[in-house]
C-alpha positions in Angstrom: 61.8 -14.5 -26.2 65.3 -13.8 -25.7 65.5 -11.3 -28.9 61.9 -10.0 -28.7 60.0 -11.5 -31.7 63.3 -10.4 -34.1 64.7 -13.2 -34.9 62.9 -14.9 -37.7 63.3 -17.5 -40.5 62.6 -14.5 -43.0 64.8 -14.5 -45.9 66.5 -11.6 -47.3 68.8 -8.4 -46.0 68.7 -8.8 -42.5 67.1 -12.5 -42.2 68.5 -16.3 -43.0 69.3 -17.2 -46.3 66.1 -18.8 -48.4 67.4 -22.4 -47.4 67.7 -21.4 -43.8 64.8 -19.7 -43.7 63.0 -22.7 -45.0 64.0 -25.2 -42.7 63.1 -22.8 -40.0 59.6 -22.7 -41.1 59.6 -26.5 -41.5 60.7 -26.9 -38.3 58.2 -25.0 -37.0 55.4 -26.4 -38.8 54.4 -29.8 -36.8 52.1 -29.4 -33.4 55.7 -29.7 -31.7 58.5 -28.0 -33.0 61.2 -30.1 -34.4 65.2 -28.9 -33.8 66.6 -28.2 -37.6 69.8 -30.0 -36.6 73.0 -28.3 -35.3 75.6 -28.0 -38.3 77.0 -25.2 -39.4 76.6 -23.8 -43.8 78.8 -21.4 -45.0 76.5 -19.1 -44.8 76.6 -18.7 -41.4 73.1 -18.4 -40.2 73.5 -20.9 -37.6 76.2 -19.4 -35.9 74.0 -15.4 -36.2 71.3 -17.1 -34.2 73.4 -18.5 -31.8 74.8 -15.6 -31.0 71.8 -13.6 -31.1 70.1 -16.4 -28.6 72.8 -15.8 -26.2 73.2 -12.0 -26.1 72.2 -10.4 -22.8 69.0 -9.8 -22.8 68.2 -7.8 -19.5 64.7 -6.7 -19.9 63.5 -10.3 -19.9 60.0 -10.4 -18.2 60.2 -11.6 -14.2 57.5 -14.3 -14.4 56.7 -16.8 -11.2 58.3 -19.9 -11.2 59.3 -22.4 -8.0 61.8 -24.6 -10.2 65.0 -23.8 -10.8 68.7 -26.1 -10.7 72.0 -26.4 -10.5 75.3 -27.6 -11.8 78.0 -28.6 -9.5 80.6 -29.0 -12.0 83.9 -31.3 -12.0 86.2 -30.5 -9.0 83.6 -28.5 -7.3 83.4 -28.5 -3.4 80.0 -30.0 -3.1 78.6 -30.1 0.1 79.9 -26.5 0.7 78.0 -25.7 -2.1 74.9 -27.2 -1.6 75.0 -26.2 2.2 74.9 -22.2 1.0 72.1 -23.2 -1.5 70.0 -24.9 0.8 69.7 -21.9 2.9 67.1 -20.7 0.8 66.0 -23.2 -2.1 64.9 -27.0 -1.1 66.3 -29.9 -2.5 63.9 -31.9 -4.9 66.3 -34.0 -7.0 70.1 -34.7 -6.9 71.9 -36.9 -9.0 75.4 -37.6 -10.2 76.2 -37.4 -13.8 79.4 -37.7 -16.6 78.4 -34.7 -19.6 79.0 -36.3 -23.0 79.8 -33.1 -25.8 76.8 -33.6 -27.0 75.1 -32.6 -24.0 77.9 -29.6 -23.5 76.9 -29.0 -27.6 73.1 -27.9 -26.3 74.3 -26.1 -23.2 76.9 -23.9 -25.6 75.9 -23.8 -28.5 78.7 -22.3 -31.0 77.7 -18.8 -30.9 81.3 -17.9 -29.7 83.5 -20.2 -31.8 84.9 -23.5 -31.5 87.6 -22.5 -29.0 85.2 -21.6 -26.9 82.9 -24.6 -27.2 86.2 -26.4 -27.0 87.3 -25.0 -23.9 84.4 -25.5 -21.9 83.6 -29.3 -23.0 86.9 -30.0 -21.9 86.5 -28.7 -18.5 82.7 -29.8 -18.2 83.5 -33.5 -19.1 87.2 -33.9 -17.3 84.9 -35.4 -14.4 81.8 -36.0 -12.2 79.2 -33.5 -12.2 76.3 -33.2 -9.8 72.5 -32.3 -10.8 70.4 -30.3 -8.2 67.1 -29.4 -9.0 65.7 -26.9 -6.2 62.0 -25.4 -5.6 61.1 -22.4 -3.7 58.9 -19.3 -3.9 58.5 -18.2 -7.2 61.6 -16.1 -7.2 63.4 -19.4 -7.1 65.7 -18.1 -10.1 66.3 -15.1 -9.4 67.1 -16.1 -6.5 69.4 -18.6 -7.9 71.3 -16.7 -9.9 72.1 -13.9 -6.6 73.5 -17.5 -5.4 75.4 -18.7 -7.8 77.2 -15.0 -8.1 77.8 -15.5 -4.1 79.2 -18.7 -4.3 81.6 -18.0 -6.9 82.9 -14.8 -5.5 83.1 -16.6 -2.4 85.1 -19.4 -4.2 87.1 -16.9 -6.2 85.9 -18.6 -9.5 87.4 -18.2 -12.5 85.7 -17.2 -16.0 86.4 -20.9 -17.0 86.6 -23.3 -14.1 83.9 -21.4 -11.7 82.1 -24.5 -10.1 78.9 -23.7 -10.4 75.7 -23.4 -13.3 72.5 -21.9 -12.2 69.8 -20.4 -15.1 69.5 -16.7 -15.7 65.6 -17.1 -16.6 62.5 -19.5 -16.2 62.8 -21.1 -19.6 66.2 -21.7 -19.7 65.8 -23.4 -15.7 63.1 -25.4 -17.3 65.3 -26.8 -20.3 67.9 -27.3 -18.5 66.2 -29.3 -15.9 65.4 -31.6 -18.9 68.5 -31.8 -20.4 70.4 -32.4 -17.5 67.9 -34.2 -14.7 65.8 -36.0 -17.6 62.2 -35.2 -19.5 60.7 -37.3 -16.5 62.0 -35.5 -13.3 61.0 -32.5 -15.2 57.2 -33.6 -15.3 57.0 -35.1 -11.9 58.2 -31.8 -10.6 56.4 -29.7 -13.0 53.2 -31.2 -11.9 53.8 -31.2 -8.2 55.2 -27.4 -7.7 54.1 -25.7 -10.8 50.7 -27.1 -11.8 49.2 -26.6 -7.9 46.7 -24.0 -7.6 44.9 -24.8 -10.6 47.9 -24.2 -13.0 48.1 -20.2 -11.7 52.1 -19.8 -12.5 51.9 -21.5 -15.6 49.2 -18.8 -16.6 50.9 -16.0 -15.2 54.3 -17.0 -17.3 52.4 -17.3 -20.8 50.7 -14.0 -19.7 53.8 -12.3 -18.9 55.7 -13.6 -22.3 52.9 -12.5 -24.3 53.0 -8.7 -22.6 56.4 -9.2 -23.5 56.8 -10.2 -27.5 53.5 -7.7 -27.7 55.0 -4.4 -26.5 58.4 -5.0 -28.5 56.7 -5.6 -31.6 57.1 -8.2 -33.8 59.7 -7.2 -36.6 61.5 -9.9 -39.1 64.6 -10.9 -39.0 67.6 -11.7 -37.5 69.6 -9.5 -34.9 73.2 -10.2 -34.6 75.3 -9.8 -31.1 74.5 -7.0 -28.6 78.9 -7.7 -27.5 81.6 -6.7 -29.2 82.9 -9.6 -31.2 85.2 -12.1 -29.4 84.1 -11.1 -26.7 84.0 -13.2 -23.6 80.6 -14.6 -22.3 78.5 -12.3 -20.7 79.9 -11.9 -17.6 76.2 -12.6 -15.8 75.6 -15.7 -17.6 78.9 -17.5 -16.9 78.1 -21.5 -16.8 
């Protein structure tokens, strides 16, 4: 979604290597897509898609979803924070958790370089962190992310230690409610505030992701950063 249909396991100029290219399709082959593993080959596919997977992409379709969460991270001022949140999103789940690297692995992956990774997996597991999933219309993450741009200009955040995680888009709200709050909070909520209605926002997203891929065509292979190199993180998708 994020690239349009371009990137693909399709070996050759422009694409993964042949061995890249075929784990990709293996991977894809079951009923559920299995995760090729995270390490790096010289040839340096991983680290392409990566980077490709995390470039802005601002033309993302706006498709309806009521879920959405956030990360209070360590030495955050919590309650101040979720008193400006709860002026427009409701509280569904909160929990307290301690973010192993592994965890901090699947919420950067190494598109930027280890440094970077480094950097941030040092802040994110120097303490306590908070989970808050939140529902609301189904702007909830747009919405979200005007917050969490609020709360950090109003905190004066840094580019590293800026207190607060909400998603950019629906998918990425979705998998990081699993990541972070659990597979099972995920389906209980899923089922209560997307599923009503006879599954209508559900619908609407596949419809809208499909418009999407459709009218930007399907090409092969792999696009590489839409950022200079070594550049920072997009400065609208700062975790």
């Amino acid at each position: 979604m994020r690239t349009a249909g371009r990137v693909r396991p399709a070996p050759g100029p422009g694409g993964a290597c042949a061995l890249c290219a075929g784990d990709a399709a293996a991977a894809m082959a079951p009923p559920v897509p299995v995760h090729p593993g995270h390490g790096e080959r010289r040839c340096g596919c991983h680290r392409t898609w990566a980077q490709a997977m995390r470039a802005p992409a601002r033309d993302l379709p706006t498709v309806p979803q009521r879920l959405t969460i956030a990360l209070l991270k360590p030495g955050a001022p919590r309650q101040a924070i979720r008193a400006r949140l709860r002026y427009v999103l409701r509280e569904v789940h909160v929990s307290d958790a301690v973010l192993t690297p592994a965890v901090c692995d699947r919420l950067y992956p190494d598109a930027y370089g280890a440094a970077f990774v480094d950097r941030r997996t040092a802040y994110l597991t120097s303490g306590p962190v908070q989970v808050v999933v939140l529902a609301g219309d189904t702007t909830a993450v747009t919405t979200g992310t005007k917050l969490k741009r609020a709360v950090r200009d109003q905190l004066r955040a840094g580019p590293l230690r800026n207190h607060l995680h909400m998603p950019d888009n629906p998918g990425e709200a979705l998998a990081d409610i699993a990541l972070l709050a659990g597979w099972d909070v995920l389906r209980t909520l899923y089922e209560r505030w997307e599923m009503s209605g006879h599954g209508r926002h559900t619908a609407a997203r596949v419809a809208g992701y499909r418009a999407y891929l459709e009218r930007h065509g399907t090409g092969v292979g792999v696009v590489g950063p839409r950022r200079p190199p070594g550049a920072d993180e997009p400065a609208d998708d700062r975790r």
